[in-house]
N, C-alpha and C positions, 0 to 999 in steps of 0.2 A: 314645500316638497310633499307629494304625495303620498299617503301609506298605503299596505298591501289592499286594503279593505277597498278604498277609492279608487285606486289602480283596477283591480278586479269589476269594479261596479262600472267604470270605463269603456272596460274592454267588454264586459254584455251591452252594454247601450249601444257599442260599433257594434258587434256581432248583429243585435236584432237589429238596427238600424237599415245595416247592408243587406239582409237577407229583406228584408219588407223592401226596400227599394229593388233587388231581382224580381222578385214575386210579380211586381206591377209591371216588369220590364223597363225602367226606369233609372235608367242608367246615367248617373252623374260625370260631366266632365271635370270635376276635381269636388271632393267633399273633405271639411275639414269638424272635424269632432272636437266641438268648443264647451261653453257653459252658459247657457241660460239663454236659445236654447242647448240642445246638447248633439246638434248637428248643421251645419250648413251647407247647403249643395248647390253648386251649381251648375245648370241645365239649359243648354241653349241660351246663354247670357240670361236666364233669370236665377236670380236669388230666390233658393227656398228653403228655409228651419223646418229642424225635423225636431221635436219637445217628445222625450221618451217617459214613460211614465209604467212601473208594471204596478200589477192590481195586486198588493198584497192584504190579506182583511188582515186587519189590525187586531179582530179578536181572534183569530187563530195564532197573530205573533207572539199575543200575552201569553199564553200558553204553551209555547213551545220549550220552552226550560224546563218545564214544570212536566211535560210528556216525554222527554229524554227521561228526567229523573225516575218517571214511573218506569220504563223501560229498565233503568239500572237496578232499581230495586226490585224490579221482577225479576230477572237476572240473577240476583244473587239470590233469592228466598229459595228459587228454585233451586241452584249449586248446594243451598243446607239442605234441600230435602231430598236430594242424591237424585237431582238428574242431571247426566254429563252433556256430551256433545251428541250424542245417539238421539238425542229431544229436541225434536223444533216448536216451535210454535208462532204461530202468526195471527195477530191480533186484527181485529178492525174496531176502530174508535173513532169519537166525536170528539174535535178537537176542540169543536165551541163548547163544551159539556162545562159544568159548573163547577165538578170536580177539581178539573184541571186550573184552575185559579187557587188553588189553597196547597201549599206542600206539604203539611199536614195531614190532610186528606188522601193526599197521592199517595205516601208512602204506607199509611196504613189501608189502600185499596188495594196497593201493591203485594201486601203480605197475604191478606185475604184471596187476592184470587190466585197465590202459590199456592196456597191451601187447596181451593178447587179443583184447581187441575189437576194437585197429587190426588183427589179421590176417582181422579177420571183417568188412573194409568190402568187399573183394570177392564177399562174397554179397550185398548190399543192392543194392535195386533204388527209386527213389524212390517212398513210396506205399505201400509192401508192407513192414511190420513181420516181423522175422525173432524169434524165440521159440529161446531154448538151454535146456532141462528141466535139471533137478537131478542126476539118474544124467551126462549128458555135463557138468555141471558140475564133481561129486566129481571124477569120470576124470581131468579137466583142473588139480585140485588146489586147486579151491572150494568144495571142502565146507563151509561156511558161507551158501553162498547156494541157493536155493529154485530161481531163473530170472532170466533177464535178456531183455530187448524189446529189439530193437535199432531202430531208424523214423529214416530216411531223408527228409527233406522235400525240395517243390523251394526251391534255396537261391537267396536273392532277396538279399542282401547278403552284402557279405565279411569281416563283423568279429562278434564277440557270441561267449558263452562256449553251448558245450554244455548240452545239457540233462538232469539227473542226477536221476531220481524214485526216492526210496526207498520200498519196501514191507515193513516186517516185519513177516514172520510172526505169524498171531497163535495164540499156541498159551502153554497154560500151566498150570498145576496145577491148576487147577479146583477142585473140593470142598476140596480141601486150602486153598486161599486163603482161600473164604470160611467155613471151618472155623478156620482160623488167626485170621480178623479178628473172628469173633464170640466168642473165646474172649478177645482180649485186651481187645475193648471192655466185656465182661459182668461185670467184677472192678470197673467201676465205678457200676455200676448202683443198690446201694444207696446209694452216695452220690448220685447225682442224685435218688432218690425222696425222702431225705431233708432233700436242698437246695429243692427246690421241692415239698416234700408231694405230689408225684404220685402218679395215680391208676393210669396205666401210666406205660409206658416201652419205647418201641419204638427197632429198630435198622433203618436204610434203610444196605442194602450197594447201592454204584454202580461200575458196569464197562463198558468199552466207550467210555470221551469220549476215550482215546485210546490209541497200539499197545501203549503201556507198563500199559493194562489188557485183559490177554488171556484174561484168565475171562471164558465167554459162561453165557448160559442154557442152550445146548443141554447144556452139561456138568455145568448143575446141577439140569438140571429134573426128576432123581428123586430129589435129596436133603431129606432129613427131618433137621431137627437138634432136639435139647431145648435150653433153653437158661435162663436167670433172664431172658431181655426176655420179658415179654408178646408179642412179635411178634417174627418178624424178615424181612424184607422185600429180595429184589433187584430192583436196575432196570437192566436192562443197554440204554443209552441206542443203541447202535449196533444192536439188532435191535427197541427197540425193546418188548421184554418186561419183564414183571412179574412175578414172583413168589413166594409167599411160603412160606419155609424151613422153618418150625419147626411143629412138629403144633400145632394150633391149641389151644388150653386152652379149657376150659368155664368159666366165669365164674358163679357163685349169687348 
């Protein structure tokens, strides 16, 4: 029996599956959402597997526990140092940063830059968002962060926590990722064709459902790869784009 997690993970691989087979017009006369691959369609009597694969970098996953945390401990230093709900702030970070690997580290970055901001409530003005760049961040000894927003509201009650928006960075290996993903998914390729006698066997690489997937299309849109899929295919769901990887093969 399946849990919520797998269920869930399921039901994205039909979603991006179906929307990539619209896109191309490509419309299956019956499709069944199996495993290994994790689609099979059929089209005009042929068999085709669709292998879903999204680009998540693995070093932005080791980090993500560890950049919640900093969020909560930002959070609170800020609530001890009396600012309520009338406070926003919006950070931008590197989520590959080296920081973010130790929790140790996080939480006492965490206190320190409460500290900073409280000395930067004398420039706000309510209404008028103040902006601190990357270069005065380093200086200050946050090389890890991108920017920070600091917003001022007018404050209409006296109790509620701050408000803490994270933004990482979205930057990441690019060709290398989906070079990495087509390489480990294509060692199983003849076993799917030979599991479901298929006719092809395409690869759908997905980027972009969230900051932990920071390959876009703009970094892959001159890559040509060969590869054993019959296709291979990106959809990077945040800009939105399509497109397909691998020099197209001639069919007789």
């Amino acid at each position: 029996m399946e849990n919520k997690n797998q269920s869930a993970q399921r039901e994205t691989e039909r979603v991006h599956i179906m929307d990539f087979l619209r896109r191309i017009d490509f419309p299956p006369d019956r499709a069944a959402f199996v495993d290994a691959p994790d689609a099979v369609v059929s089209v005009g009597g042929r068999l085709i597997g669709v292998e879903h694969c999204e680009l998540t970098e693995e070093s932005f996953a080791a980090t993500e526990r560890n950049i919640g945390t900093f969020e909560d401990t930002l959070s609170r230093e800020l609530a001890s140092l009396g600012f309520d709900q009338s406070f926003s702030l919006g950070l931008g970070l590197d989520p590959g940063a080296s920081l973010f690997r130790k929790l140790s580290q996080v939480n006492t970055r965490a206190r320190k830059l409460a500290r900073f901001i409280y000395d930067q409530v004398s420039t706000l003005t309510v209404g008028k968002p103040v902006t601190i760049g990357g270069l005065t961040l380093e200086r200050c000894g946050f090389s890890e962060l991108t920017h920070i927003t600091l917003t001022l509201s007018q404050r209409t009650v006296s109790d509620g926590s701050p408000q803490v928006i994270m933004n990482p960075a979205f930057s990441g290996p690019g060709t290398a990722s989906a070079r990495d993903a087509v390489r480990s998914k294509e060692r199983h390729v003849q076993a799917y064709r030979e599991k479901w006698q298929l006719d092809e066997i395409w690869l759908l690489l997905v980027t972009g459902a969230s900051w932990l997937q920071a390959t876009n299309s703009l970094m892959t849109q001159w890559l040509q790869l060969s590869s054993k899929f019959d296709a291979v295919y990106l959809l990077d769901v945040r800009s939105n784009a399509l497109q397909r990887l691998d020099a197209p093969k001639r069919h007789t």
